[in-house]
PDB file as gemmi writes it, atoms N, CA and C in Angstrom:
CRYST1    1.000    1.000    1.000  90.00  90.00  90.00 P 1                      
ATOM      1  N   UNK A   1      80.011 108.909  83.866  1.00  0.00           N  
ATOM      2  CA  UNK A   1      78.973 108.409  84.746  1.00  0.00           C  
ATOM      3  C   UNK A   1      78.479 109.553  85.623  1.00  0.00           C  
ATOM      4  N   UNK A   2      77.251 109.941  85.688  1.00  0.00           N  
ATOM      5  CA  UNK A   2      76.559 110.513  86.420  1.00  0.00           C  
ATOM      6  C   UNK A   2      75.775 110.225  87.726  1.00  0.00           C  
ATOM      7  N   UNK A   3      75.649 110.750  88.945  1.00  0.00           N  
ATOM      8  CA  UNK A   3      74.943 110.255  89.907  1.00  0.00           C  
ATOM      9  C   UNK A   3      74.501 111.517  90.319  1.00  0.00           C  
ATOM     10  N   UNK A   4      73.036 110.811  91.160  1.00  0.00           N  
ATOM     11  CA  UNK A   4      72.658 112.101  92.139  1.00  0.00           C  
ATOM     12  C   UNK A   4      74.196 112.316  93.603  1.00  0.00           C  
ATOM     13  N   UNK A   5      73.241 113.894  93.915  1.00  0.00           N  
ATOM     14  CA  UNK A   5      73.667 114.099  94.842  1.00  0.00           C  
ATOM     15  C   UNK A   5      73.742 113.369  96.095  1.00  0.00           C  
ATOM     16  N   UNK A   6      72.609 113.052  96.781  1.00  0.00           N  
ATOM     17  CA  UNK A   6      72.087 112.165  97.604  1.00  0.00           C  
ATOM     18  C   UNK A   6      72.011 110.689  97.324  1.00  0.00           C  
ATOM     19  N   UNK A   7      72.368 109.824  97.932  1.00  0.00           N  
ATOM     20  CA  UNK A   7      71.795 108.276  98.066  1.00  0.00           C  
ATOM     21  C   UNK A   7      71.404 108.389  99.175  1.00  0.00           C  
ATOM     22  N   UNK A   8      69.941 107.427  99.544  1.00  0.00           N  
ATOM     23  CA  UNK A   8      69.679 106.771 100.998  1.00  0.00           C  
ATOM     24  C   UNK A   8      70.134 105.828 101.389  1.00  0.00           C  
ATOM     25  N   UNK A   9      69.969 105.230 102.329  1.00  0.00           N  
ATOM     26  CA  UNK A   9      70.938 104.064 102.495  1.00  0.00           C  
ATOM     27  C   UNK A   9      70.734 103.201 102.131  1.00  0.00           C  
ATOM     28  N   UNK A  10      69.522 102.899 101.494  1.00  0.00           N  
ATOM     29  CA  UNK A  10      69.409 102.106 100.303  1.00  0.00           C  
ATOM     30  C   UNK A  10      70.115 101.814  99.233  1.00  0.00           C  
ATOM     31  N   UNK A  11      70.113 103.184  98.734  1.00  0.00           N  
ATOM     32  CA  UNK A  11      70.486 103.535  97.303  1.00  0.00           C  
ATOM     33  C   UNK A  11      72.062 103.375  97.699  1.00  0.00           C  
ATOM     34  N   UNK A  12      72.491 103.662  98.618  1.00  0.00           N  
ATOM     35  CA  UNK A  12      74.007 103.246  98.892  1.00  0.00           C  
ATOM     36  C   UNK A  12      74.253 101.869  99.159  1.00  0.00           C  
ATOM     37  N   UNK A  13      73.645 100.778  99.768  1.00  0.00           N  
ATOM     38  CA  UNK A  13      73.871  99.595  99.451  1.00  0.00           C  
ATOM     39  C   UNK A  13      73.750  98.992  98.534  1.00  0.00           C  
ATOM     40  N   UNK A  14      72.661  99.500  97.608  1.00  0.00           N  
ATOM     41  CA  UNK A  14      72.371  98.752  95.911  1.00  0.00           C  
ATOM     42  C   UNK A  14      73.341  99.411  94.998  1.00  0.00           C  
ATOM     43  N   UNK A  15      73.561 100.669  94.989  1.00  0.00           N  
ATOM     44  CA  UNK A  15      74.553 101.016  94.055  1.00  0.00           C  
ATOM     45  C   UNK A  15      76.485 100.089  94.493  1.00  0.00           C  
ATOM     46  N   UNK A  16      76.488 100.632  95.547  1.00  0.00           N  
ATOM     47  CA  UNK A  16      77.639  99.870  96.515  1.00  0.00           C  
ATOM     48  C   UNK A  16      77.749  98.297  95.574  1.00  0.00           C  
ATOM     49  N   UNK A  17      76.781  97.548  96.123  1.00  0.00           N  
ATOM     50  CA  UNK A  17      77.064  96.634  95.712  1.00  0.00           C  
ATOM     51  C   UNK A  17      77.434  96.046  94.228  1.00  0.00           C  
ATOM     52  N   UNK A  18      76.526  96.924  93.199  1.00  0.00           N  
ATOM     53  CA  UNK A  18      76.529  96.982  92.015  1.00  0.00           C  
ATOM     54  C   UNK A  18      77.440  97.608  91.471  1.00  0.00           C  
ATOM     55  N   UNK A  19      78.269  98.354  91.376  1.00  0.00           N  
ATOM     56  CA  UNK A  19      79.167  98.581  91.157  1.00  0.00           C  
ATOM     57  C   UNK A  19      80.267  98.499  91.575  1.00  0.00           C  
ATOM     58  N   UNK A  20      80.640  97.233  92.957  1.00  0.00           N  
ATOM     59  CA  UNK A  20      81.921  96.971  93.060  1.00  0.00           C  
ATOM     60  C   UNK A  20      81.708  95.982  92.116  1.00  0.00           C  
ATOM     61  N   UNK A  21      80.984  95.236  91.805  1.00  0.00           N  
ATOM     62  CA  UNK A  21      80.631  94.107  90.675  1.00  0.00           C  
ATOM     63  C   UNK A  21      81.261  94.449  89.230  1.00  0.00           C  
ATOM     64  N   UNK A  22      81.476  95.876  88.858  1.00  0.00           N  
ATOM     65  CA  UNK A  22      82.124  96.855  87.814  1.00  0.00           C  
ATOM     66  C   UNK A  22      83.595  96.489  88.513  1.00  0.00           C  
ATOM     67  N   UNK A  23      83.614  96.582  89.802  1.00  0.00           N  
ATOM     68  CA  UNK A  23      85.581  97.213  89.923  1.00  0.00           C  
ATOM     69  C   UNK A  23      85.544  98.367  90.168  1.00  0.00           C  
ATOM     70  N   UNK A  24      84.340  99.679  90.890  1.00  0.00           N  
ATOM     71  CA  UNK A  24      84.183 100.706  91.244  1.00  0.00           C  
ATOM     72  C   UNK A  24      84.112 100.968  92.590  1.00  0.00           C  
ATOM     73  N   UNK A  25      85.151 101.377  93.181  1.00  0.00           N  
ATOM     74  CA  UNK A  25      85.201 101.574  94.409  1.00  0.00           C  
ATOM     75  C   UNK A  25      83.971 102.220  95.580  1.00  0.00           C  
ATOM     76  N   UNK A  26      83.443 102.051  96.170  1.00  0.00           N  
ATOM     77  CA  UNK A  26      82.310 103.235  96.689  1.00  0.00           C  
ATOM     78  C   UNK A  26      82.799 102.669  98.216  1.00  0.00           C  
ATOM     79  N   UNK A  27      82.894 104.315  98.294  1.00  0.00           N  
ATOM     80  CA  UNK A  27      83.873 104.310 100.107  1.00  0.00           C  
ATOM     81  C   UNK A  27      82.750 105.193 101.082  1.00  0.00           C  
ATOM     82  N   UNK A  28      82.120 104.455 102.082  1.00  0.00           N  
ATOM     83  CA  UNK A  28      81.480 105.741 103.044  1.00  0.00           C  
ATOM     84  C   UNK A  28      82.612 106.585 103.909  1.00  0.00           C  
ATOM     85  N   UNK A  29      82.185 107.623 104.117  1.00  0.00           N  
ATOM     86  CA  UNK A  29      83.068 108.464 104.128  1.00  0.00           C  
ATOM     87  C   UNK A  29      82.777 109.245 105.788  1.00  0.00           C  
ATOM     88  N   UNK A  30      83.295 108.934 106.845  1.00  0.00           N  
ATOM     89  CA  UNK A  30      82.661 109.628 108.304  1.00  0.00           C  
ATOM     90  C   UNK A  30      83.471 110.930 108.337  1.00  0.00           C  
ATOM     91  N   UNK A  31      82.691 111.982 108.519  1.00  0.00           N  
ATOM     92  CA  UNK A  31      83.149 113.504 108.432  1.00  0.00           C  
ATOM     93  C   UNK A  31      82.906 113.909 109.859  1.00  0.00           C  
ATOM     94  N   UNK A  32      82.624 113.402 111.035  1.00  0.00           N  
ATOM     95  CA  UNK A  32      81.990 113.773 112.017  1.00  0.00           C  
ATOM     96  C   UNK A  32      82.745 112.957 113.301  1.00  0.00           C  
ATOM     97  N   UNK A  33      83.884 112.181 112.831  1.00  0.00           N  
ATOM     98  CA  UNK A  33      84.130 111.391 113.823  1.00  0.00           C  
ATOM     99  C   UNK A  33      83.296 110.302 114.886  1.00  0.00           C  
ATOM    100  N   UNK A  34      82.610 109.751 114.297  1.00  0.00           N  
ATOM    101  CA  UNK A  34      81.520 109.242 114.789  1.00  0.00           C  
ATOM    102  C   UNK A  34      80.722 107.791 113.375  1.00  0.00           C  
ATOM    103  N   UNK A  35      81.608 106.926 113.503  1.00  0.00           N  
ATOM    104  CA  UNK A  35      81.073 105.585 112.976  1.00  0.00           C  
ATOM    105  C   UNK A  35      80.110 105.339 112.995  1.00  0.00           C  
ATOM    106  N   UNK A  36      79.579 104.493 112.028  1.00  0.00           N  
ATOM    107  CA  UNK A  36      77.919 104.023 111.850  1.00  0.00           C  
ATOM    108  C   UNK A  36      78.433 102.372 112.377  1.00  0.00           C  
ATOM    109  N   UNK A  37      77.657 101.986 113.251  1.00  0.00           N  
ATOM    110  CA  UNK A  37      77.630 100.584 113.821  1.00  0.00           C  
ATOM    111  C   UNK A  37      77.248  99.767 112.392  1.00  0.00           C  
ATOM    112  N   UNK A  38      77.787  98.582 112.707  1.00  0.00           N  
ATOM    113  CA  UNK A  38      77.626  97.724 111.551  1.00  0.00           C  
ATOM    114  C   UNK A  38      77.770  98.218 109.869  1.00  0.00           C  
ATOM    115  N   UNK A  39      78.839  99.283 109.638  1.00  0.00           N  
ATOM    116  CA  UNK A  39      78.491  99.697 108.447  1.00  0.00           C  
ATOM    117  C   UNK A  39      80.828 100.313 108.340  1.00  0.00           C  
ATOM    118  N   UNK A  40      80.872  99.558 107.319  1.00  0.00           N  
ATOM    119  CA  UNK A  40      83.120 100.124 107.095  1.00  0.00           C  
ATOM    120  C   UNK A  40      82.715 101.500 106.436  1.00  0.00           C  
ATOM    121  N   UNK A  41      83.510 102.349 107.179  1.00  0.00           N  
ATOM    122  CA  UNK A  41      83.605 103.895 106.961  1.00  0.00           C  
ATOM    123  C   UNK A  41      85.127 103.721 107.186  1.00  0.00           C  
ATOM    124  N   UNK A  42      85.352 105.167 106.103  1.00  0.00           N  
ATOM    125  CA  UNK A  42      86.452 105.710 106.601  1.00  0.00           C  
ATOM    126  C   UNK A  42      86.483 106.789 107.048  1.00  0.00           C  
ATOM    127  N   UNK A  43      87.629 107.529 107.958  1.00  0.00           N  
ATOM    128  CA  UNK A  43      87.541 108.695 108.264  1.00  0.00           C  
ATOM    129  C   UNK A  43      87.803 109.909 106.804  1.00  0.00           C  
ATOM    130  N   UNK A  44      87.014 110.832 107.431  1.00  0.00           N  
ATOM    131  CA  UNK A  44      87.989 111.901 106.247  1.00  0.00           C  
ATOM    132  C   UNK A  44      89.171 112.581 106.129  1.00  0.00           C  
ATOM    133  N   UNK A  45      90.159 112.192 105.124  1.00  0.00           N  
ATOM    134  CA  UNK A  45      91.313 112.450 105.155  1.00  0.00           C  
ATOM    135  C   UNK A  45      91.418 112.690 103.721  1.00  0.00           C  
ATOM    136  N   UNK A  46      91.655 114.028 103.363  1.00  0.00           N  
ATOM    137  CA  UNK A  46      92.478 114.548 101.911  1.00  0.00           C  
ATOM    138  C   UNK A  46      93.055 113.623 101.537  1.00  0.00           C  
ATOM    139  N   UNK A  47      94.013 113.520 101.884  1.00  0.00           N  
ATOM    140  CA  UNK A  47      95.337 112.970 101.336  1.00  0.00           C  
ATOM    141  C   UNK A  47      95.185 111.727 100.802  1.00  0.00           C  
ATOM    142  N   UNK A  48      94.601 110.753 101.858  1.00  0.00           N  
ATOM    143  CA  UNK A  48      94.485 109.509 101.650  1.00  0.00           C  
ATOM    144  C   UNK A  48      92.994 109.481 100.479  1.00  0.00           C  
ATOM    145  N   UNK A  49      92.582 110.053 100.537  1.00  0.00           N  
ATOM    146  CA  UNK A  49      91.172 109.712  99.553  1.00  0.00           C  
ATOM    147  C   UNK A  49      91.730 110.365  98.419  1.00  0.00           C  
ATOM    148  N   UNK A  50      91.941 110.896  98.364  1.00  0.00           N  
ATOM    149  CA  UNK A  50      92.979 111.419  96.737  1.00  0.00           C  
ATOM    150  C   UNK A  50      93.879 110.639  96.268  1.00  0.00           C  
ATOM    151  N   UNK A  51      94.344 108.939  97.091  1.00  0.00           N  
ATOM    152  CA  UNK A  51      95.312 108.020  96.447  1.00  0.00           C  
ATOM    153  C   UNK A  51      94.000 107.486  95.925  1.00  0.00           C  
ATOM    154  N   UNK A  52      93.159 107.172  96.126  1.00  0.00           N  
ATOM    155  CA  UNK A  52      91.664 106.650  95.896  1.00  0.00           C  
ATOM    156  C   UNK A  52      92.258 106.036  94.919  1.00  0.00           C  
ATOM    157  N   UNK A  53      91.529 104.988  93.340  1.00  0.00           N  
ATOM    158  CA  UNK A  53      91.949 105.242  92.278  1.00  0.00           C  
ATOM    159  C   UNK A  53      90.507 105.765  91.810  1.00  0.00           C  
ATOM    160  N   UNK A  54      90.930 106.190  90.538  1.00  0.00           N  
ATOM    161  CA  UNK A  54      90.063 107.694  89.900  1.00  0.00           C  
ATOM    162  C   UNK A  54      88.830 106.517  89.253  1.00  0.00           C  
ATOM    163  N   UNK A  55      87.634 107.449  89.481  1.00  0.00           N  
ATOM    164  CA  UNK A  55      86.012 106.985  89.068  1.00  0.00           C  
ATOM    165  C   UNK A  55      85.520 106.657  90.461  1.00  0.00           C  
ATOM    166  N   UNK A  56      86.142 106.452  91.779  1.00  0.00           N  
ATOM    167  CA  UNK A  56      85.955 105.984  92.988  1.00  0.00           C  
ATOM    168  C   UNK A  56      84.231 106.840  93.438  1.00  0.00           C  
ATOM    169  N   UNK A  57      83.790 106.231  94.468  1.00  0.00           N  
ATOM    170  CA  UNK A  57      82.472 106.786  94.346  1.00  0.00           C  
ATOM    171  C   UNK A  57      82.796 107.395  95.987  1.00  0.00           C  
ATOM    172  N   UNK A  58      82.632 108.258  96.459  1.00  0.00           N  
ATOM    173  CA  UNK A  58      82.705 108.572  98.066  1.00  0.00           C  
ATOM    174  C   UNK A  58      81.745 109.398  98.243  1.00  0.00           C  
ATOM    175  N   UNK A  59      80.413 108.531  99.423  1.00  0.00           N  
ATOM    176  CA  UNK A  59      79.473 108.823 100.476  1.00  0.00           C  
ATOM    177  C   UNK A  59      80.024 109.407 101.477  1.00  0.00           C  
ATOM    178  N   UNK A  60      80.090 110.613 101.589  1.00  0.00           N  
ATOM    179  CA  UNK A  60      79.919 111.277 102.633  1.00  0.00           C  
ATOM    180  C   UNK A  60      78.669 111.777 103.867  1.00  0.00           C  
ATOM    181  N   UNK A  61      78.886 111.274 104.795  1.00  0.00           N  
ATOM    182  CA  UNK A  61      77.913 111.815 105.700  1.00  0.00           C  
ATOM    183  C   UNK A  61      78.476 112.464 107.140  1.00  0.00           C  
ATOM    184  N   UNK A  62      77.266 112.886 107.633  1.00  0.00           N  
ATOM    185  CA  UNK A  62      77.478 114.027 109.123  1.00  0.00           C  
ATOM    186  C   UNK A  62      76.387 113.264 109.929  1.00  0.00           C  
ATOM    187  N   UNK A  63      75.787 114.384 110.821  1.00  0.00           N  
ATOM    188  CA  UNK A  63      74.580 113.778 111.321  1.00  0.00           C  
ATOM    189  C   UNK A  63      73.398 113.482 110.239  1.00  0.00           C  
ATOM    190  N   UNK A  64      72.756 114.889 109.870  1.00  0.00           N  
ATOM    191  CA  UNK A  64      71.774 115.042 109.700  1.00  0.00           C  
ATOM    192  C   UNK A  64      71.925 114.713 107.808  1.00  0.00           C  
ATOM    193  N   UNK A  65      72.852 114.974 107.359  1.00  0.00           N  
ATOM    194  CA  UNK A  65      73.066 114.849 106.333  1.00  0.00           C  
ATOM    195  C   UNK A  65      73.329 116.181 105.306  1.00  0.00           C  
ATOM    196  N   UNK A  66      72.799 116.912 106.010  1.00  0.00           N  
ATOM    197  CA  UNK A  66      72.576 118.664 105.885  1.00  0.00           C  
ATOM    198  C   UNK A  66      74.155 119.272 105.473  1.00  0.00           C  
ATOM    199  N   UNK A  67      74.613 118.777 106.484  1.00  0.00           N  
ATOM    200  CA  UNK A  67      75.902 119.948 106.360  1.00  0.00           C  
ATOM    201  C   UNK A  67      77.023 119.370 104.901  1.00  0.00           C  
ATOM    202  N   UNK A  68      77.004 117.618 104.909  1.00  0.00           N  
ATOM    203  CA  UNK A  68      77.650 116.926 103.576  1.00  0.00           C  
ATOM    204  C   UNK A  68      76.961 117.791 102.798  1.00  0.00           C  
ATOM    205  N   UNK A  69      75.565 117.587 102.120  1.00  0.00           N  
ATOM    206  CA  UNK A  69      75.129 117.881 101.030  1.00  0.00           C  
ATOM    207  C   UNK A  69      75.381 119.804 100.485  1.00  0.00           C  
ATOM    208  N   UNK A  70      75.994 120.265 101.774  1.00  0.00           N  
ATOM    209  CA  UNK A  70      75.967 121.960 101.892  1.00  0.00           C  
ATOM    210  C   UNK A  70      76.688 121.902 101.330  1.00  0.00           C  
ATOM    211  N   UNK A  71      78.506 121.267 102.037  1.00  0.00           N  
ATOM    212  CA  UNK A  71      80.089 121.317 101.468  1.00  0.00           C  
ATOM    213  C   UNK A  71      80.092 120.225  99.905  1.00  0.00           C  
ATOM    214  N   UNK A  72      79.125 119.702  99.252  1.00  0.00           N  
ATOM    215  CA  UNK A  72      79.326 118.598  98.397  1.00  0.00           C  
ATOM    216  C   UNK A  72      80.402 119.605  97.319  1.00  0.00           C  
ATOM    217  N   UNK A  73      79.650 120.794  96.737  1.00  0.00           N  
ATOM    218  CA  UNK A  73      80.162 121.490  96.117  1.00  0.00           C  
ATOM    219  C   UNK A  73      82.140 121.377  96.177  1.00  0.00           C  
ATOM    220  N   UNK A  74      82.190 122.092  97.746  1.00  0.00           N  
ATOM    221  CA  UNK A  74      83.670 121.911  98.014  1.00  0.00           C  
ATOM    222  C   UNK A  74      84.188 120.397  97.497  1.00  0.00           C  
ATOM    223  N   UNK A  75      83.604 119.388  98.343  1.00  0.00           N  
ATOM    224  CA  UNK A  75      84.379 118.143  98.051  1.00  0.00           C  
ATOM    225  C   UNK A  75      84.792 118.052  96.494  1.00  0.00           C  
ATOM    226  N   UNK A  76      83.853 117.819  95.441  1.00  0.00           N  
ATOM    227  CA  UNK A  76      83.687 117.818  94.532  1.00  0.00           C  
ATOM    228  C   UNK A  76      84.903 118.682  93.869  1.00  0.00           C  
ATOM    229  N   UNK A  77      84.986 119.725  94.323  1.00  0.00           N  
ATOM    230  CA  UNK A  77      86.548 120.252  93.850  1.00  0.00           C  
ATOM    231  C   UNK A  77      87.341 119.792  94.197  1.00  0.00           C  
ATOM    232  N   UNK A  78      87.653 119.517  95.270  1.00  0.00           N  
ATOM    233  CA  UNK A  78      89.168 118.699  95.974  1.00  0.00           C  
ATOM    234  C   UNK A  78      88.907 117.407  95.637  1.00  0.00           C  
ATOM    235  N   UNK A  79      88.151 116.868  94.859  1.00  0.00           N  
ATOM    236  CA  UNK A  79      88.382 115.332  94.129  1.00  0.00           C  
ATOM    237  C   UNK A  79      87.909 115.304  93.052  1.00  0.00           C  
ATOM    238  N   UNK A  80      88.853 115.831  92.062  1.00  0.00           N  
ATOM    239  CA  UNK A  80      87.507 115.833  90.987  1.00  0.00           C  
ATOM    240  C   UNK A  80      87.592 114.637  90.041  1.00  0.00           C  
ATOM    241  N   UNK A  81      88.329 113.909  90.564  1.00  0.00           N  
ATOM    242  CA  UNK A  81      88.697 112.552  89.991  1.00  0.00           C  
ATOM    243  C   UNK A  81      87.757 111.273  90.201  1.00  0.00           C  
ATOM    244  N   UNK A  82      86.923 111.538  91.506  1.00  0.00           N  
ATOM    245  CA  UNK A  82      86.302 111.133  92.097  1.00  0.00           C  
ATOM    246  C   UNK A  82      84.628 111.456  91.985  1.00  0.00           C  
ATOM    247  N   UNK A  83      83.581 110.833  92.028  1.00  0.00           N  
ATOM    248  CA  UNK A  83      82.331 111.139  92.220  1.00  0.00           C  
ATOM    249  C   UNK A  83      82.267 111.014  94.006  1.00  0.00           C  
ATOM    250  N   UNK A  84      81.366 112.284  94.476  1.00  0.00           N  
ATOM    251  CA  UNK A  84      80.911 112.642  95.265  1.00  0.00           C  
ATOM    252  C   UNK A  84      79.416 113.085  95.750  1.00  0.00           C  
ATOM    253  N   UNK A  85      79.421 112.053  96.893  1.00  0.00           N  
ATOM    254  CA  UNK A  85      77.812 112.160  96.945  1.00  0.00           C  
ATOM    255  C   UNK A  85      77.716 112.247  98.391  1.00  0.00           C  
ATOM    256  N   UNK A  86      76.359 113.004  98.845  1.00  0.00           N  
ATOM    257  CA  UNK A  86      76.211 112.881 100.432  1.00  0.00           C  
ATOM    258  C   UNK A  86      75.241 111.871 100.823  1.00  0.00           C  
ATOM    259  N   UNK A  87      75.118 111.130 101.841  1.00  0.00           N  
ATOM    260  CA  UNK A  87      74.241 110.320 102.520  1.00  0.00           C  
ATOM    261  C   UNK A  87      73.068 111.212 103.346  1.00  0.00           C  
ATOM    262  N   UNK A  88      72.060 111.178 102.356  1.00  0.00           N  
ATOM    263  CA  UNK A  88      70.688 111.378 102.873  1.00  0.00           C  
ATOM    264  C   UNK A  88      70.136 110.731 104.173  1.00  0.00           C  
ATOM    265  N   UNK A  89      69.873 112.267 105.023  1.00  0.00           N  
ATOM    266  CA  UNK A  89      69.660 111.521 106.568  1.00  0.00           C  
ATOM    267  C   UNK A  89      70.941 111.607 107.330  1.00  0.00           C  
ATOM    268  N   UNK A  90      72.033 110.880 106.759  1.00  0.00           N  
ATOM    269  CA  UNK A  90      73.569 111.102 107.539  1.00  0.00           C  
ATOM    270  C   UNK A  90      73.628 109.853 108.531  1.00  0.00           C  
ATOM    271  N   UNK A  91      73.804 110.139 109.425  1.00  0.00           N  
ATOM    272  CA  UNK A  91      74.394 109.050 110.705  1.00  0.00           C  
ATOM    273  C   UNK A  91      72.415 108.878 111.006  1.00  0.00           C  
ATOM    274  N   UNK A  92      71.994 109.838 111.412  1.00  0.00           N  
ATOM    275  CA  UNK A  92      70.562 109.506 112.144  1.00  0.00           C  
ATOM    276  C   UNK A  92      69.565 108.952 111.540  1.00  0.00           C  
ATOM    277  N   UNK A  93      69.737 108.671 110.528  1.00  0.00           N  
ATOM    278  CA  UNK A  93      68.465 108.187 109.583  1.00  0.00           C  
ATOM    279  C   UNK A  93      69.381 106.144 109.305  1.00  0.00           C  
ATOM    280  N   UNK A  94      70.431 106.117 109.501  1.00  0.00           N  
ATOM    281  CA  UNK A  94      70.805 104.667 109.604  1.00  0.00           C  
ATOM    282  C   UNK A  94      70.291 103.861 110.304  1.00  0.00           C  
ATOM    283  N   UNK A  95      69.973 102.549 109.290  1.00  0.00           N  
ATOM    284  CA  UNK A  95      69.220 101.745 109.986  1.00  0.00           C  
ATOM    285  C   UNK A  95      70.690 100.646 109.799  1.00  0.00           C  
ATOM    286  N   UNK A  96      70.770  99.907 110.770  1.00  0.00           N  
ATOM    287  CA  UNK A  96      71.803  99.480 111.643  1.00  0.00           C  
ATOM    288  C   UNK A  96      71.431  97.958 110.772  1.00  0.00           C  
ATOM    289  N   UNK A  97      70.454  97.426 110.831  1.00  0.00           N  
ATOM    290  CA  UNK A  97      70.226  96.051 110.264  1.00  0.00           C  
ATOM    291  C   UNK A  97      69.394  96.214 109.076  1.00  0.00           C  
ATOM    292  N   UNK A  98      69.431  97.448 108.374  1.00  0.00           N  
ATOM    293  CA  UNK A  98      69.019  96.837 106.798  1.00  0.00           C  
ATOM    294  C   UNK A  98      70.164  96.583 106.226  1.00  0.00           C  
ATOM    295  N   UNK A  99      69.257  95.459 105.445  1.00  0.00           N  
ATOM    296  CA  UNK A  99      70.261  94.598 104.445  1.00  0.00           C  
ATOM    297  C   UNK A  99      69.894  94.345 103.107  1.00  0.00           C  
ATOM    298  N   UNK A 100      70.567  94.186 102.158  1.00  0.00           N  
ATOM    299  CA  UNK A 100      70.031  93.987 100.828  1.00  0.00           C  
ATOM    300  C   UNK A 100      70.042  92.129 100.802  1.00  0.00           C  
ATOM    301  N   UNK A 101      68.550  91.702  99.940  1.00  0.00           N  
ATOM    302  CA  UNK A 101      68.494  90.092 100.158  1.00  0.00           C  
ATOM    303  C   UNK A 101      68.707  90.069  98.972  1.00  0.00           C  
TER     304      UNK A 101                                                      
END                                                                             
């Protein structure tokens, strides 16, 4: 399975949803210490995202979205079990009450 680099937060709630419907995990991922209101993140932690189970999808974001999509490369090595993608926009481009109908 292939994905872009980027999802918007769109594309992260429609894929999200559609593929836990598979049994595919997709985890947002907070790199910045700093939660998105109304939205389950986890923090970033090696260790624990490497029990992940393997095909898992992990959104990573920052603020701007800039600095995820810089390190994707890195992540992408330290999980390679895992698909890795950054959140386009990051924390500042979240819209707090979109929802998929």
């Amino acid at each position: 399975m292939q994905f872009a680099n980027e999802w918007t937060q769109k594309e992260f709630l429609e894929n999200k949803r559609d593929l836990e419907k598979d049994g595919i995990k997709v985890i947002l991922i907070d790199t910045i210490l700093s939660s998105i209101d109304k939205a389950e993140t986890v923090l970033y932690n090696p260790y624990a995202l490497s029990q992940e189970p393997e095909g898992s999808v992990f959104v990573f974001y920052c603020d701007s979205g800039k600095a995820t999509l810089d390190r994707l490369k890195e992540y992408r090595t330290k999980f390679p079990r895992h698909h890795c993608i950054s959140l386009k926009g990051g924390r500042g481009y979240w819209r707090k009450n979109m929802m998929l109908i």
